[in-house]
PyMOL Python script that loads the backbone (N, CA, C, O; Angstrom):
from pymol import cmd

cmd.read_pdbstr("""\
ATOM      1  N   UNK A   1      17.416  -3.872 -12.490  1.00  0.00           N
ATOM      2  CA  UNK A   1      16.833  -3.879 -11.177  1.00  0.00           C
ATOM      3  C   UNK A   1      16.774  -5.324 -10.696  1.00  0.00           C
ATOM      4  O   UNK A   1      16.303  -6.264 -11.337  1.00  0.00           O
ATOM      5  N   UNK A   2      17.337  -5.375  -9.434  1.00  0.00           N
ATOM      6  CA  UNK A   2      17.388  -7.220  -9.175  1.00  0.00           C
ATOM      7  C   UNK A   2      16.075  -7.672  -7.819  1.00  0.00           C
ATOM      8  O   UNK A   2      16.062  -8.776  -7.274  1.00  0.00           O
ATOM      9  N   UNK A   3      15.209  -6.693  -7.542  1.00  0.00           N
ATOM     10  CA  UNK A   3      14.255  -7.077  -7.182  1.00  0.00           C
ATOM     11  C   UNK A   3      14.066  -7.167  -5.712  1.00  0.00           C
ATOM     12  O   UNK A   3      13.150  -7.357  -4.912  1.00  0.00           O
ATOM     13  N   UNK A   4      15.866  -6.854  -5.719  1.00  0.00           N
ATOM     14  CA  UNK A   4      16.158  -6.749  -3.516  1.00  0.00           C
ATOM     15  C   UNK A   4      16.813  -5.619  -3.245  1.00  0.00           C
ATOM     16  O   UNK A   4      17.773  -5.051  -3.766  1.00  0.00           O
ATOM     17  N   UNK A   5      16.095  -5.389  -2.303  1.00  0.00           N
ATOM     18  CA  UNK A   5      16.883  -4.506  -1.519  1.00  0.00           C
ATOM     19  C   UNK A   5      17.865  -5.071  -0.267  1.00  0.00           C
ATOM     20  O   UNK A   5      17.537  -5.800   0.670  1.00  0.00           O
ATOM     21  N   UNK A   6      19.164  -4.491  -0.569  1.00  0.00           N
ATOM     22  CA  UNK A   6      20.105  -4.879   0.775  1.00  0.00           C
ATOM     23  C   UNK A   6      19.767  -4.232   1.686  1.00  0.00           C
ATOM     24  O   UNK A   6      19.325  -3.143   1.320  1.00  0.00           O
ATOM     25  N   UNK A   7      19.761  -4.382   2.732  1.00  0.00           N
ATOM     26  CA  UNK A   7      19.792  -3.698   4.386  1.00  0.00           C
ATOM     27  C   UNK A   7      20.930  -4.653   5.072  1.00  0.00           C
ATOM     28  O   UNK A   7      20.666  -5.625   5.781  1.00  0.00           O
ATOM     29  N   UNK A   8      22.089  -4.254   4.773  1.00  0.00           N
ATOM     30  CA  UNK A   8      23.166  -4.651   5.818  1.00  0.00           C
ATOM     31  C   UNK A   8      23.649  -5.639   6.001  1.00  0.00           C
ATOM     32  O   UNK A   8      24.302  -5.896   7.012  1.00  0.00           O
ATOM     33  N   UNK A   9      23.348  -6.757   4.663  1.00  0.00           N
ATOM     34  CA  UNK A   9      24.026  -7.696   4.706  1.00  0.00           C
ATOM     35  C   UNK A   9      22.485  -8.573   4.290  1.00  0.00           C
ATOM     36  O   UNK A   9      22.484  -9.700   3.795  1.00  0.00           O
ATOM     37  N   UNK A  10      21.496  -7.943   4.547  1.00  0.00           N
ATOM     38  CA  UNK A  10      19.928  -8.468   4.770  1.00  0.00           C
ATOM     39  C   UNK A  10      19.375  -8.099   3.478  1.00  0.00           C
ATOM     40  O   UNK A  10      19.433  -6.924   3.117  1.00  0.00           O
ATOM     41  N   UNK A  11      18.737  -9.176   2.599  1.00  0.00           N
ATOM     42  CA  UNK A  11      17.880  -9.003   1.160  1.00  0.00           C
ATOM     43  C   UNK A  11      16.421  -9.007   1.547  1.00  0.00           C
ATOM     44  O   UNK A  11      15.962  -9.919   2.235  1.00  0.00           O
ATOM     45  N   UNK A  12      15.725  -8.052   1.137  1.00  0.00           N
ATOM     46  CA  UNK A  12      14.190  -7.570   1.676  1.00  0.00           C
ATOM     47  C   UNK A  12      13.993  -8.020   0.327  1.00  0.00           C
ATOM     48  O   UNK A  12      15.052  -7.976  -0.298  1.00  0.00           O
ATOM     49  N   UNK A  13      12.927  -8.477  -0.413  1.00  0.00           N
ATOM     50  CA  UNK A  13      11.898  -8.563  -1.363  1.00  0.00           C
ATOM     51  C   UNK A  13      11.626  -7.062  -1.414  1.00  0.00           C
ATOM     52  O   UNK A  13      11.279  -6.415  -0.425  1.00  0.00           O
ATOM     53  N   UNK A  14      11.879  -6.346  -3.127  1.00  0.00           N
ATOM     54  CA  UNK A  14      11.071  -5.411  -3.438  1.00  0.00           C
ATOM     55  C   UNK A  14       9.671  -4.987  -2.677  1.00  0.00           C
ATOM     56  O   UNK A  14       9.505  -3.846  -2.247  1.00  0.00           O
ATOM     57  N   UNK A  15       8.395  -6.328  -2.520  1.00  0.00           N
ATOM     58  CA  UNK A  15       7.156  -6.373  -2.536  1.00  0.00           C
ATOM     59  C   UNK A  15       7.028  -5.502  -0.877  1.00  0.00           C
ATOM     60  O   UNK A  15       6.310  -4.588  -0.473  1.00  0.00           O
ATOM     61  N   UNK A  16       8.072  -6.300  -0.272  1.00  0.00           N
ATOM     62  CA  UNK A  16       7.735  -6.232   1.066  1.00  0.00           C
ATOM     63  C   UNK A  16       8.213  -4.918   1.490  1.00  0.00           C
ATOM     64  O   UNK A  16       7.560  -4.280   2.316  1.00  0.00           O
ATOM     65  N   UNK A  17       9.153  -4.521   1.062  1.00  0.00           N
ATOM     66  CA  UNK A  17       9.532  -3.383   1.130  1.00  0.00           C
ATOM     67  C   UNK A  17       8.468  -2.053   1.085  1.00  0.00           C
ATOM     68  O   UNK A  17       8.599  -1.090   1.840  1.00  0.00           O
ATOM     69  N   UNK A  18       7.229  -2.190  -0.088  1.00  0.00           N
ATOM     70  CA  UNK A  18       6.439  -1.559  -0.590  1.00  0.00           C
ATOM     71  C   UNK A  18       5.010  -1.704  -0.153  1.00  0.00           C
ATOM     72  O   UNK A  18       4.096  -0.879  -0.166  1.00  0.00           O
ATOM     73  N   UNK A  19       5.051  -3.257   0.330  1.00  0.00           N
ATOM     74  CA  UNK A  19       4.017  -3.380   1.181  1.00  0.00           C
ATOM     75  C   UNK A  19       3.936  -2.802   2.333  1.00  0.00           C
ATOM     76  O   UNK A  19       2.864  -2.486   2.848  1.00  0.00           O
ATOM     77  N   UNK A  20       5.230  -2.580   2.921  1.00  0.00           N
ATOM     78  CA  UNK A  20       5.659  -1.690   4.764  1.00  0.00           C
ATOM     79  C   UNK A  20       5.447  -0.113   4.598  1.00  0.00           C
ATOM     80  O   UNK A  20       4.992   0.593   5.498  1.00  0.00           O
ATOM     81  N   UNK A  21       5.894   0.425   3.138  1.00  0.00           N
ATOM     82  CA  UNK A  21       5.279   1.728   2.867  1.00  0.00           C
ATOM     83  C   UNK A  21       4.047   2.153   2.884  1.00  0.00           C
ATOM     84  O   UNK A  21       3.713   3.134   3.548  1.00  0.00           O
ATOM     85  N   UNK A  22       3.034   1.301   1.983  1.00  0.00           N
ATOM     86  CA  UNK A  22       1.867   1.107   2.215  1.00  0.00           C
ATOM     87  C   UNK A  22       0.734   1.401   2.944  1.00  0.00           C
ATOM     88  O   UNK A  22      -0.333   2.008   2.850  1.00  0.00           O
ATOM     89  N   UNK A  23       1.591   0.518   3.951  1.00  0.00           N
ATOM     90  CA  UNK A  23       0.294   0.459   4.999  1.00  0.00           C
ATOM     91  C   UNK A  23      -0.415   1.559   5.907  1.00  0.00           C
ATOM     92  O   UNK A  23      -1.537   1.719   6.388  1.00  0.00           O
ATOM     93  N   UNK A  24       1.091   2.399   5.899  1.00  0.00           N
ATOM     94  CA  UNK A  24       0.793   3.712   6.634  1.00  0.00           C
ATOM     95  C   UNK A  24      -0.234   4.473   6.026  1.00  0.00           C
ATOM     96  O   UNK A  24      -1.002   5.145   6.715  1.00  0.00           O
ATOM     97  N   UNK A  25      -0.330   4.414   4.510  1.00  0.00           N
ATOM     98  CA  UNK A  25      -0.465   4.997   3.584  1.00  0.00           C
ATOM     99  C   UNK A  25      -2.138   4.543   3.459  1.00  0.00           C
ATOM    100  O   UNK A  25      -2.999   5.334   3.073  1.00  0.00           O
ATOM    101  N   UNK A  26      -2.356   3.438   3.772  1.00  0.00           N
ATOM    102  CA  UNK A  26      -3.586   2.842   3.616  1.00  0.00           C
ATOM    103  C   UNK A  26      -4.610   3.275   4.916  1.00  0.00           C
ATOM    104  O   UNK A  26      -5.705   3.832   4.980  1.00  0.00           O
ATOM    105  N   UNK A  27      -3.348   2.532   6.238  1.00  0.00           N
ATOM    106  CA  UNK A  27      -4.187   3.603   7.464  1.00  0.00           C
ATOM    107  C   UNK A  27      -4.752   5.210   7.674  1.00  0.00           C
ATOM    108  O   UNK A  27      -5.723   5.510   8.370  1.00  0.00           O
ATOM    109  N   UNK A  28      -4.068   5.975   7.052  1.00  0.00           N
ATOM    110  CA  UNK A  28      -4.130   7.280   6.870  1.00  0.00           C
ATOM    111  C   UNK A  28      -5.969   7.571   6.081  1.00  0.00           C
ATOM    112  O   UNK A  28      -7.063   8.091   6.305  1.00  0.00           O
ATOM    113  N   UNK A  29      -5.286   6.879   5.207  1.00  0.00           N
ATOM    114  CA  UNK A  29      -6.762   6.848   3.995  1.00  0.00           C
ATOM    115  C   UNK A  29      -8.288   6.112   4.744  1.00  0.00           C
ATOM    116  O   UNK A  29      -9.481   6.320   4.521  1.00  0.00           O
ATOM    117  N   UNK A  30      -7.726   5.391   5.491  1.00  0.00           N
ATOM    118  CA  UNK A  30      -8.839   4.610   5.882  1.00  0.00           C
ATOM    119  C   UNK A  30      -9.522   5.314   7.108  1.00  0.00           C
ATOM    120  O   UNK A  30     -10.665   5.066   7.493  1.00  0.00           O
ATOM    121  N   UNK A  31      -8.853   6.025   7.544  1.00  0.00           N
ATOM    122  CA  UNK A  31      -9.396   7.156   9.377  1.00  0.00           C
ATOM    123  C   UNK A  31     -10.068   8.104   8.188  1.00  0.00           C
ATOM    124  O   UNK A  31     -11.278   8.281   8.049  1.00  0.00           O
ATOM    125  N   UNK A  32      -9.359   8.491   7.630  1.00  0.00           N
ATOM    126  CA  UNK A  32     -10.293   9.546   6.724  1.00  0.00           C
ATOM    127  C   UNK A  32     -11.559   9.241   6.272  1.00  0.00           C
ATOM    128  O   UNK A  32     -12.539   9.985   6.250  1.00  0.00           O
ATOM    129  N   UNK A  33     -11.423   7.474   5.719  1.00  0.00           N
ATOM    130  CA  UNK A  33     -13.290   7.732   4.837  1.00  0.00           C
ATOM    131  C   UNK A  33     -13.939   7.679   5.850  1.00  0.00           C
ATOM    132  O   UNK A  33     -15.066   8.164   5.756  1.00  0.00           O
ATOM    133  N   UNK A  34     -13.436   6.951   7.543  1.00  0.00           N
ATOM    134  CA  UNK A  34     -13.887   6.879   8.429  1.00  0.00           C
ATOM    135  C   UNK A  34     -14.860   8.302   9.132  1.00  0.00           C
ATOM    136  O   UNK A  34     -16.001   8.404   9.583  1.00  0.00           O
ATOM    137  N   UNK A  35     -13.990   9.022   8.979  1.00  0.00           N
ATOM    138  CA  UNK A  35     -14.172  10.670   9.584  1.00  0.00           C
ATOM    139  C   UNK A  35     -15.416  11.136   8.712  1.00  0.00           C
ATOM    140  O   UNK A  35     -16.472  11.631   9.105  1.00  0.00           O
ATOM    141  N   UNK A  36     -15.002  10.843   7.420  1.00  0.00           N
ATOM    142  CA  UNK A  36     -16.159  11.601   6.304  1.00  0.00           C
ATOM    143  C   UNK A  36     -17.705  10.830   6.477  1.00  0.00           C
ATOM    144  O   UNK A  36     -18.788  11.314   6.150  1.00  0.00           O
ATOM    145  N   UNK A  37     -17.510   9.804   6.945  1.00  0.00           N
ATOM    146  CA  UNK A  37     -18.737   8.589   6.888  1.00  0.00           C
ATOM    147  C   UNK A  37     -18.534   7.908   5.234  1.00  0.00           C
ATOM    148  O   UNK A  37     -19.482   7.593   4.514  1.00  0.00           O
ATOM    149  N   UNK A  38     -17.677   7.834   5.017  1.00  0.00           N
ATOM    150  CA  UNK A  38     -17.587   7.191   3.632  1.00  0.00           C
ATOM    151  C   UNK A  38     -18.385   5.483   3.776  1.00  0.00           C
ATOM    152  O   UNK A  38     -19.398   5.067   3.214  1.00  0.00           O
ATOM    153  N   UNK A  39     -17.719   4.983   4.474  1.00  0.00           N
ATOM    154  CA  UNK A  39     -18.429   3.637   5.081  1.00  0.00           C
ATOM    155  C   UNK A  39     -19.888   3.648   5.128  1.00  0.00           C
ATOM    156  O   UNK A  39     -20.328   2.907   6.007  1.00  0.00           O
ATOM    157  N   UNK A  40     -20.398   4.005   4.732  1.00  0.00           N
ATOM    158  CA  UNK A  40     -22.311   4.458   5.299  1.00  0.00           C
ATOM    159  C   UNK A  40     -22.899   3.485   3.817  1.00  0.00           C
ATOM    160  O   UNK A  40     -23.866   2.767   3.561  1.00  0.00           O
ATOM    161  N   UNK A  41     -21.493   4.046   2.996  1.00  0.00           N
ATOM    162  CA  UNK A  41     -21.982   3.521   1.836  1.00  0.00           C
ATOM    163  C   UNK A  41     -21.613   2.466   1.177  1.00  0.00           C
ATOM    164  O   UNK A  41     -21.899   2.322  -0.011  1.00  0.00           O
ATOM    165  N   UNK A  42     -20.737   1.349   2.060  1.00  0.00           N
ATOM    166  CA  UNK A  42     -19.795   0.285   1.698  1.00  0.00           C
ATOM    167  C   UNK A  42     -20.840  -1.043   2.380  1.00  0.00           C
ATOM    168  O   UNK A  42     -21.451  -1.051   3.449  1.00  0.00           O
ATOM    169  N   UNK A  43     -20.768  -1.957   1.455  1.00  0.00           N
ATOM    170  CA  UNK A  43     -21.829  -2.929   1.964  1.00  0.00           C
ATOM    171  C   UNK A  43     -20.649  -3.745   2.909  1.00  0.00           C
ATOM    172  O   UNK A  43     -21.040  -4.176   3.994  1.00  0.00           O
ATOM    173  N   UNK A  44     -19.274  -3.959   2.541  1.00  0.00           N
ATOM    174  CA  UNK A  44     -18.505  -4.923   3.368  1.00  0.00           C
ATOM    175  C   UNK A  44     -17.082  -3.961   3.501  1.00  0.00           C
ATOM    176  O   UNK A  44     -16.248  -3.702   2.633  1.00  0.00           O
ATOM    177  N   UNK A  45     -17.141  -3.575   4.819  1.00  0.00           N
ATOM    178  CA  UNK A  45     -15.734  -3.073   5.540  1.00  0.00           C
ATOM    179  C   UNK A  45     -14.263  -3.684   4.589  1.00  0.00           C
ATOM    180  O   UNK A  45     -13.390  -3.291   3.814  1.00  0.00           O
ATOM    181  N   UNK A  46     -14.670  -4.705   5.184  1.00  0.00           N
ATOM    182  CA  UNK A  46     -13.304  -5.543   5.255  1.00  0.00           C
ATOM    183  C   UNK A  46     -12.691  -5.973   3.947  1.00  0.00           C
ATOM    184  O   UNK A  46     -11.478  -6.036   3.748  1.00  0.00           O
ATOM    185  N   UNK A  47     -13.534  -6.233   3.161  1.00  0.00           N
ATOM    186  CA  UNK A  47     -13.419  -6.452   2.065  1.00  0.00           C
ATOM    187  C   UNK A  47     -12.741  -5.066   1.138  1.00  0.00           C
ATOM    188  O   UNK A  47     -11.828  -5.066   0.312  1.00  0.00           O
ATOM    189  N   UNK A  48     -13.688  -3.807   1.710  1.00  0.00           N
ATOM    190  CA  UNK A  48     -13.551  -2.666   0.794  1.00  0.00           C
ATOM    191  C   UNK A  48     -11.709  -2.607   1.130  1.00  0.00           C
ATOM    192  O   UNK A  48     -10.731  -2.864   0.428  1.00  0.00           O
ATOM    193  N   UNK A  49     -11.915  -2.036   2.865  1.00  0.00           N
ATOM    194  CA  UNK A  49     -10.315  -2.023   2.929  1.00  0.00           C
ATOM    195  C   UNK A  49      -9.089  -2.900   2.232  1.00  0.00           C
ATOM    196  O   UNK A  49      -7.952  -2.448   2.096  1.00  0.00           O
ATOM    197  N   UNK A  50      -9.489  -4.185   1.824  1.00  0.00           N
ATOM    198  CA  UNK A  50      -8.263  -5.249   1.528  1.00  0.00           C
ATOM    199  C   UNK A  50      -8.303  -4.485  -0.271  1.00  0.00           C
ATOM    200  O   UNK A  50      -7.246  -4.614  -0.889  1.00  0.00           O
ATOM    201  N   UNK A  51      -9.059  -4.010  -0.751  1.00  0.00           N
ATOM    202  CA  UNK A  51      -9.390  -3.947  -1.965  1.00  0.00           C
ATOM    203  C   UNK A  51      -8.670  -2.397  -2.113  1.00  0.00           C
ATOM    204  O   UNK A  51      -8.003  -2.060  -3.091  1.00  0.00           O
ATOM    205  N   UNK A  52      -8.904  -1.681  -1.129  1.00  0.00           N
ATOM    206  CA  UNK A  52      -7.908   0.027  -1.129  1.00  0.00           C
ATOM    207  C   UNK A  52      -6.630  -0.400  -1.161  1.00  0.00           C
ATOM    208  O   UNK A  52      -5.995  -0.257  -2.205  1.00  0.00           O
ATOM    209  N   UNK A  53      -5.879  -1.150   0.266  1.00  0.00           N
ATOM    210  CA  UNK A  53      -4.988  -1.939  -0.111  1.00  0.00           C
ATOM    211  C   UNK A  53      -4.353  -2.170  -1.416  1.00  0.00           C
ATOM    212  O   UNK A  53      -3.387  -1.646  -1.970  1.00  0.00           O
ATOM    213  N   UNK A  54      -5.236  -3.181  -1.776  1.00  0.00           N
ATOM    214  CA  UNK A  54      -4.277  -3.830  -3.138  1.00  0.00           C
ATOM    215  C   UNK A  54      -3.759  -2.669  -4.136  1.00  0.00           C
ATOM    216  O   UNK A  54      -2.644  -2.529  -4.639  1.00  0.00           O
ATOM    217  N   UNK A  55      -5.349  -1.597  -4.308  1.00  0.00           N
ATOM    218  CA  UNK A  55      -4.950  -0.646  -5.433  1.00  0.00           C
ATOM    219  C   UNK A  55      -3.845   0.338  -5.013  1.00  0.00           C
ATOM    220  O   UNK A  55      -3.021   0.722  -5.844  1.00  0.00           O
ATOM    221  N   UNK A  56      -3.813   0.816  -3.529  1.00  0.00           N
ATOM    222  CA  UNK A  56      -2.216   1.299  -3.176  1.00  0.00           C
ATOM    223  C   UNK A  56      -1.149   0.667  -3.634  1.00  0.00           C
ATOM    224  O   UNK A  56      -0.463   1.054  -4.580  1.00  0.00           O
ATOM    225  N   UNK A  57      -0.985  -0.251  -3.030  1.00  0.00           N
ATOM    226  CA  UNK A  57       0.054  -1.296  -3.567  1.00  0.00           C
ATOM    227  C   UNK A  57       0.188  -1.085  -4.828  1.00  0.00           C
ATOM    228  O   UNK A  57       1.281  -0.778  -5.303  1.00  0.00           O
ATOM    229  N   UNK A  58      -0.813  -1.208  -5.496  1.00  0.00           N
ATOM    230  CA  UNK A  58      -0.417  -1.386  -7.171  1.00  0.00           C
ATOM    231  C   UNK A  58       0.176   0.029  -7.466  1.00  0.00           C
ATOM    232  O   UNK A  58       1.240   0.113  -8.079  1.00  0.00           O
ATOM    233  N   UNK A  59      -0.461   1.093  -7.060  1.00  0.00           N
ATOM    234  CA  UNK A  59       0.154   2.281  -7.413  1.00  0.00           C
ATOM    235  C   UNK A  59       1.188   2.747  -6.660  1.00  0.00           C
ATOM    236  O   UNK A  59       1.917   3.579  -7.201  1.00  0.00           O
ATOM    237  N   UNK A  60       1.482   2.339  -5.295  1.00  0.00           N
ATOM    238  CA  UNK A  60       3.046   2.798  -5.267  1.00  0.00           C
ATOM    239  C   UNK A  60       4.152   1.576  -5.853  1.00  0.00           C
ATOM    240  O   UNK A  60       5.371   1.598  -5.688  1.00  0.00           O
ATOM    241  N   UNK A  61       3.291   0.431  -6.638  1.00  0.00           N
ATOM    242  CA  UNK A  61       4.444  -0.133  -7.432  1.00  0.00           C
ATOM    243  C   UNK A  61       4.515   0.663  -8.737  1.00  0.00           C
ATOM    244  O   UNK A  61       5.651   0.947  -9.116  1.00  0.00           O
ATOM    245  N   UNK A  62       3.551   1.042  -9.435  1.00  0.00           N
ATOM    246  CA  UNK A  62       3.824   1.877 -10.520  1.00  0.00           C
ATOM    247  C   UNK A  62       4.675   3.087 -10.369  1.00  0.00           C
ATOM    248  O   UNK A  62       5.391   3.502 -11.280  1.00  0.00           O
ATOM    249  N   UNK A  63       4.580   3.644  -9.198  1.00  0.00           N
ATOM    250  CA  UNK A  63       5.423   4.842  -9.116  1.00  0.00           C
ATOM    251  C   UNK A  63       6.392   4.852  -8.455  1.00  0.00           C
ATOM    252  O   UNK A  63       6.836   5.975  -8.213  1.00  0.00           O
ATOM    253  N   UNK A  64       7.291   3.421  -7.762  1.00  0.00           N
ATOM    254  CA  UNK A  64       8.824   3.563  -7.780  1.00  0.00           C
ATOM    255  C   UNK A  64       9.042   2.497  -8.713  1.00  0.00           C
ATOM    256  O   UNK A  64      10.025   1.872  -8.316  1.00  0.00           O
ATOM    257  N   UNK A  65       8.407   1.797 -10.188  1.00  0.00           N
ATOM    258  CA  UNK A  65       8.779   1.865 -11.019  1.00  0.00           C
ATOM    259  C   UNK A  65       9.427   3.387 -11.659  1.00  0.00           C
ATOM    260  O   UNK A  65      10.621   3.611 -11.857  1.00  0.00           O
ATOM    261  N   UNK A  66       8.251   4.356 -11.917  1.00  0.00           N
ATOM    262  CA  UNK A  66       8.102   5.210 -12.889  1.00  0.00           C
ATOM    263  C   UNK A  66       9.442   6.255 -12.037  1.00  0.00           C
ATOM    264  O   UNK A  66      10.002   7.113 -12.721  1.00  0.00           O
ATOM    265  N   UNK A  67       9.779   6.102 -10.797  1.00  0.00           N
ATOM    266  CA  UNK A  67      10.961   6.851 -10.158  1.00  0.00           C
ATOM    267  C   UNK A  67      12.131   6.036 -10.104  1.00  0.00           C
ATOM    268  O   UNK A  67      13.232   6.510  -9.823  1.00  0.00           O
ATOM    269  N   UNK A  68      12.022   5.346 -10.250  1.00  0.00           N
ATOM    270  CA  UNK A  68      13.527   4.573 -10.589  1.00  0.00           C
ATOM    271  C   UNK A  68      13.913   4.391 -12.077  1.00  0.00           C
ATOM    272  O   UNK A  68      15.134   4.468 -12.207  1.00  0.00           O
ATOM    273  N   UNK A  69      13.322   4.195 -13.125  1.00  0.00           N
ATOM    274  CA  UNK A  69      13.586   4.387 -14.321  1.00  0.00           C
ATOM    275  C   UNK A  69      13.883   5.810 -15.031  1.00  0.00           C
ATOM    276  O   UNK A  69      14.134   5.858 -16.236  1.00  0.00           O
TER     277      UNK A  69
END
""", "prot")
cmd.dss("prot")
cmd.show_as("cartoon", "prot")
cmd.util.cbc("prot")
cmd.orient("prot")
């Protein structure tokens, strides 16, 4: 695995690639705890969100590891 993706002549960084998947993935999640009142119980927004974030990230890197191997 060399860590890029081509697009057309164009080398994307793996990361970024996975970071652009992500986010949708993070917005989705985040209207939801919104809807539930999950937040009622979060002392810092912003913080919590950057922290859902990262652990997405980490897990859709584990799992187009675990789908590409």
């Amino acid at each position: 695995m060399s860590g890029e993706i081509d697009v057309y002549g164009v080398y994307i960084p793996n990361l970024l690639a996975l970071m652009l998947l992500t986010l949708p993935v993070s917005l989705l999640l985040r209207r939801g705890l919104a809807r539930l009142g999950a937040y009622a119980f979060v002392w810092h927004r912003g913080l919590f969100d950057v922290a859902l974030y990262v652990l997405l990230l980490q897990g859709m890197s584990l799992l187009s590891q675990w789908w590409l191997s």
